[in-house]
N, C-alpha and C positions, 0 to 999 in steps of 0.2 A: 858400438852402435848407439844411434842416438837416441833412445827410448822415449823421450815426448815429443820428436816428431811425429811418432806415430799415434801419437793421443789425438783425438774426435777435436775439431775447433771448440764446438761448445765446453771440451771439457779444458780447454785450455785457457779459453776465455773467465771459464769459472774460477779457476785457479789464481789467476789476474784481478778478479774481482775480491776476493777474500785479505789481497794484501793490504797492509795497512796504510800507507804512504805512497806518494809515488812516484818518490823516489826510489820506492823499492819497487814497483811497476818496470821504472827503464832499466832496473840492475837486474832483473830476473829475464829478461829480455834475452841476455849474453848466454845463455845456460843453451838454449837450441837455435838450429838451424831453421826451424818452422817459428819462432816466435822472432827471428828477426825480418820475417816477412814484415814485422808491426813496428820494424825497431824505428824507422827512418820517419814515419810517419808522427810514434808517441816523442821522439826527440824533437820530433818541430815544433809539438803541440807542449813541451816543456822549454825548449831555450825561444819561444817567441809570444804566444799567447798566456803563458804562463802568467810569464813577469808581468803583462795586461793585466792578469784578471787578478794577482796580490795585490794589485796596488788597488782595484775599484773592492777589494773585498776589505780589507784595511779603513778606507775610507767608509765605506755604506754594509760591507758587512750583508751583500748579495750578491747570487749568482743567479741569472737567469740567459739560459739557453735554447732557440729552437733550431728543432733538427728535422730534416727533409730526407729524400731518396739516397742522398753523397754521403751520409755518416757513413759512421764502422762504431759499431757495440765498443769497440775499445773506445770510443771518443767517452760514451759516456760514463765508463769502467774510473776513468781517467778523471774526469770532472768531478762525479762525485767524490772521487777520493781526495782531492784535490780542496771541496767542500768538508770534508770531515777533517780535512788537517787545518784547515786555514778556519773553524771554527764557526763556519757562515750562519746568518740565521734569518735569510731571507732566500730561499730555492723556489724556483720555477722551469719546471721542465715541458717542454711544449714539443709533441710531434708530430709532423705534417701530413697526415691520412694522404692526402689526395696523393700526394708522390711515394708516399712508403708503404708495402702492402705485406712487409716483416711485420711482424710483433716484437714490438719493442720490448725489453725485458728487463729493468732491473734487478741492478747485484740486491745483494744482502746487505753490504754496506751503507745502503741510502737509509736505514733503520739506526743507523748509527749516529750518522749526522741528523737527524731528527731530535737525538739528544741533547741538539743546540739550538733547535731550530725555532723560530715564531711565526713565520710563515712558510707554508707548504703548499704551491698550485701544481697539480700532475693535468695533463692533457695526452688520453691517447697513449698510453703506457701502460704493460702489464706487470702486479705486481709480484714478487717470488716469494713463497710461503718461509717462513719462519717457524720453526717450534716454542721459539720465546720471543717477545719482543719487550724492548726497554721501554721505562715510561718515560714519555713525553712530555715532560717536566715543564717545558717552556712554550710550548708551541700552541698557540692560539687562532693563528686561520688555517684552515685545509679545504683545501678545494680539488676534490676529485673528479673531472670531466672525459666521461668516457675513457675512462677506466675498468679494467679486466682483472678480477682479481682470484684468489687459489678458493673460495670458497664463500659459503654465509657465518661460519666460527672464523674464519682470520677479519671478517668484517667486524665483527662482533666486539674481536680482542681487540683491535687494532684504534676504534672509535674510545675503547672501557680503557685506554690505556691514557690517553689525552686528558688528563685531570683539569687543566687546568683552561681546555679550550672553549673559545669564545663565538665563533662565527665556522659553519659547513657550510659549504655549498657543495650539492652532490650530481650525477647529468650518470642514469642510469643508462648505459648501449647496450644494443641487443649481444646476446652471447657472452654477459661477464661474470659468467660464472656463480652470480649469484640470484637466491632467490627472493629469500626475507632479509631486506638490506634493515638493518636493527642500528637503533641512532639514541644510546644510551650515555647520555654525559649530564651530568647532575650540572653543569659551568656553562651548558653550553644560552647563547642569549639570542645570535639570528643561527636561522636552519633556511638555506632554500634548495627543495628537492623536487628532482623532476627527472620525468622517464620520458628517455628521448619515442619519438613517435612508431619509427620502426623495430620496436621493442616486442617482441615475442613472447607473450606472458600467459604463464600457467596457472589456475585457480590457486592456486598456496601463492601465489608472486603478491608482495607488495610491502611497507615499509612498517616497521613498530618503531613507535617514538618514545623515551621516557627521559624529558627534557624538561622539568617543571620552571627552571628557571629563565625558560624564552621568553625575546621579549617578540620577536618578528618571527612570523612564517611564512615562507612562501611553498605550495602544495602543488606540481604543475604534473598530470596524469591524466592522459587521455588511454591507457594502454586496456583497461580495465582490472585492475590489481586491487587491494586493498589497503586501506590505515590506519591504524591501532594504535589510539596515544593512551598510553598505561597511566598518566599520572594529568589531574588537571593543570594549566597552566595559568597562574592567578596574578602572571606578571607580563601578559601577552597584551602588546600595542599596537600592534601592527599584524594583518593575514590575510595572503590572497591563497582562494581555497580553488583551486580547476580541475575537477576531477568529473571521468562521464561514467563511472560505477556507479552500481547499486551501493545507497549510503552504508558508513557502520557510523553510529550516531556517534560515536568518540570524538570525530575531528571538532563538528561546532560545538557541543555539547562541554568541549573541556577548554575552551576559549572564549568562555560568556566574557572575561574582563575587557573583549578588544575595545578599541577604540577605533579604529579605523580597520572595515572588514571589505573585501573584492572578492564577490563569487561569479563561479561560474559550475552550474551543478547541473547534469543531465535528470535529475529528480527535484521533488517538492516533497514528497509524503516522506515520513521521517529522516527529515534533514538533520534532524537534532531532540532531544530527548524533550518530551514532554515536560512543561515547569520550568525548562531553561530561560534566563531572563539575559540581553543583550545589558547589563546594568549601565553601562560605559560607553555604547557605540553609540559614536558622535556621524562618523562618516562613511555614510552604506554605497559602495557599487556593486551594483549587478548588472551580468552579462543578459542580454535579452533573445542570444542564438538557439537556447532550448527551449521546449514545445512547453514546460512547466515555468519556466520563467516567473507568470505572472504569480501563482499561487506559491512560491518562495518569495516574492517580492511581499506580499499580504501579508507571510507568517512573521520576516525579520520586521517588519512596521508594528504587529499587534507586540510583539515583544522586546520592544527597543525603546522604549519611553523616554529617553533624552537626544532621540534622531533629531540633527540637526540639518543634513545635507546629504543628498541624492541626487547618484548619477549613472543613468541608462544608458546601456550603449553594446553595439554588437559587435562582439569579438572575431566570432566566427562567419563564415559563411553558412545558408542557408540550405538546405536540402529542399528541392523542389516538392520533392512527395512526404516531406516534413509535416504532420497537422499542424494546424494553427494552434496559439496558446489558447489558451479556455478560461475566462474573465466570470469571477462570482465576485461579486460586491458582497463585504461583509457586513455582519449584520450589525454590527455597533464600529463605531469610529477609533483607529489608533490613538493613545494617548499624545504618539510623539505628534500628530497631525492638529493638533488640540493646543499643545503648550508648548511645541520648541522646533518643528521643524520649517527650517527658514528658505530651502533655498533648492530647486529642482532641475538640474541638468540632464536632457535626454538628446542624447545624440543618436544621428541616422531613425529619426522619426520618420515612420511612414503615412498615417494617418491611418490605419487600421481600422475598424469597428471598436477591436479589443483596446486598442492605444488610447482611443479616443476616450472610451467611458475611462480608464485609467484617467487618463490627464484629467478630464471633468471631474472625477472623484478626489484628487487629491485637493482642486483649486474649488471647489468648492467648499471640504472641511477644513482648508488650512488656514487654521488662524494668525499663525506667526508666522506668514510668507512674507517674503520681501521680494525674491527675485525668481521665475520660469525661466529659463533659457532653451529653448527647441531651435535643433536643429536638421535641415532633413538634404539628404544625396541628391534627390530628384533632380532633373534638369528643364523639368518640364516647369514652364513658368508660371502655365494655367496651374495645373496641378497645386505648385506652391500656393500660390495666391488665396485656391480653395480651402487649402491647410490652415491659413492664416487666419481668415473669415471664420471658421469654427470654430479655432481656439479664441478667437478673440469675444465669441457669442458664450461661452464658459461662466456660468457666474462665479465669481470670488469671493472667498469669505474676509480674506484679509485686505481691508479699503489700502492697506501700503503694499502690496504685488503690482511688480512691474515683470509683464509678459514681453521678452524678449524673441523673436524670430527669424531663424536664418534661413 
């Protein structure tokens, strides 16, 4: 009788996945009746695309494959393995949501070939828990996008095990298993993370960071979750911050060195810890879609003394029943408006009440302007024209500003 015919697919498939080679894949094949269901198909994907993919792996030392509705779990049983013998150390696995509504599953094997690996892009794959995993010796980019994985400890392990990685990119989907996605690599230098929008998030959901050696963030969360950076970041260059929770004053607070900051923050009142000084940012965008807008825009100017360049502009749509921003003129003048900010870009200007004492208040205090540049959507030509005539009645402080309007 022939006893693994009668073994469950999954557990046959599993068995397939554990092999080492695979060559030993199409030799294990012959043993049943049921696994030569696979035999006709893994033999064409060895005497024909095989020999293709040694010889581009040979040369560049990559595999990358996307897969649709037409796979079979053996295609990619087969691939990786294929990957782990031929030594590759550029993998990209990409799977086509819109045609496959299986869950994709990789073996245990792809933990193996990692131990050659320098780059890793997953898409749309779920991953299969390990009791141990090897350290990632080599691998430097990982890019996990809508990805499902066994828990918030194999995240944990999985990220603590990549010593020597340099660049995440992470794309949070609803239902993947985790909840405190934890992004612990003393190497690591860009991070960009983001919870895809139909993400279903419970008060404990949201990310802890302990990355001192970033030099780039990107922070993309509308879900309302939290983010906890454990350690400041004294080598950060670059941060776009889009979160619409209530602040935890960690994120700006631990990236006073940026140079170049893009917020977009559903609050003003404690964005960032009291005494924080922006010592280094050179180049401020903010989003103007939230009702606080203005009064974040006030606190990063009073505490940014080497601002150079500002630029407004609205990312998001508008909510009708949205209040307006609420405009307080400060009662002493920004440093950076004083001695170094030179140059003001606001796009999708509308001529507001609120915009308007803005725009007058900066072009009045700024000493070292050189260049406004306004720009507004209107199609109304009267309307424009009106726009024009205001700003252009604005006194200037700096005799070298040239008011640009589009």
């Amino acid at each position: 009788m022939d006893m693994i015919s009668q073994l469950p697919e999954d557990l046959l498939l599993r068995i397939l996945s554990e092999l080492p080679t695979a060559n030993d894949v199409v030799a294990t094949m012959v043993l049943s009746k049921r696994w030569q269901l696979f035999g006709s198909q893994c033999q064409n994907l060895c005497s024909t695309t095989t020999t293709i993919a040694i010889k581009i792996l040979i040369l560049e030392e990559t595999l990358h494959f996307e897969l649709t509705q037409t796979f079979d779990v053996l295609d990619i049983i087969l691939w990786i393995t294929i990957a782990v013998q031929r030594r590759v150390r550029y993998l990209k696995i990409n799977i086509d949501c819109a045609s496959s509504t299986t869950p994709v599953i990789l073996p245990r094997s792809l933990y193996t070939c990692c131990g050659m690996l320098v780059t890793l892009n997953l898409t749309s794959v779920t991953l299969t828990d390990a009791s141990t995993l090897p350290s990632f010796s080599t691998l430097k980019t990982l890019r996990l996008l809508s990805v499902k994985y066994p828990g918030d400890e194999f995240v944990r392990r999985l990220l603590s095990s990549c010593h020597v990685l340099e660049d995440l990119e992470v794309e949070q989907c609803n239902d993947d298993n985790v909840t405190i996605f934890t992004v612990k690599v003393l190497s690591l230098r860009t991070a960009s993370l983001y919870k895809s929008s139909d993400r279903c998030t419970e008060d404990e959901d949201g990310f802890v960071i302990d990355a001192p050696s970033l030099e780039l963030l990107e922070l993309y969360d509308y879900s309302g979750s939290f983010c906890i950076v454990e350690k400041d970041m004294p080598n950060i260059v670059d941060a776009d911050v889009f979160v619409n929770h209530y602040p935890s004053t960690e994120i700006l607070s631990s990236i006073t060195s940026v140079k170049h900051l893009d917020l977009c923050l559903s609050y003003s009142k404690d964005a960032y810890s009291d005494g924080s000084v922006f010592h280094r940012l050179v180049h401020l965008k903010i989003c103007t879609c939230a009702t606080e807008w203005l009064n974040l825009l006030m606190c990063v100017l009073r505490d940014s003394p080497k601002l150079r360049a500002i630029k407004l502009r609205q990312c998001h749509d508008i909510r009708d029943e949205q209040p307006r921003p609420c405009w307080n003129e400060p009662k002493s003048v920004p440093e950076c408006l004083i001695s170094s900010l030179e140059t003001l870009k606001w796009v999708k200007y509308e001529g507001t009440e609120e915009q308007k004492e803005v725009a007058a208040f900066i072009l009045r205090n700024g000493r070292c302007l050189k260049k406004v540049a306004i720009s507004s959507e209107t199609t109304d030509s009267d309307k424009k024209l009106e726009m024009l005539k205001e700003l252009s009645l604005f006194s200037r402080r700096s005799p070298n500003c040239h008011l640009a309007f589009d």
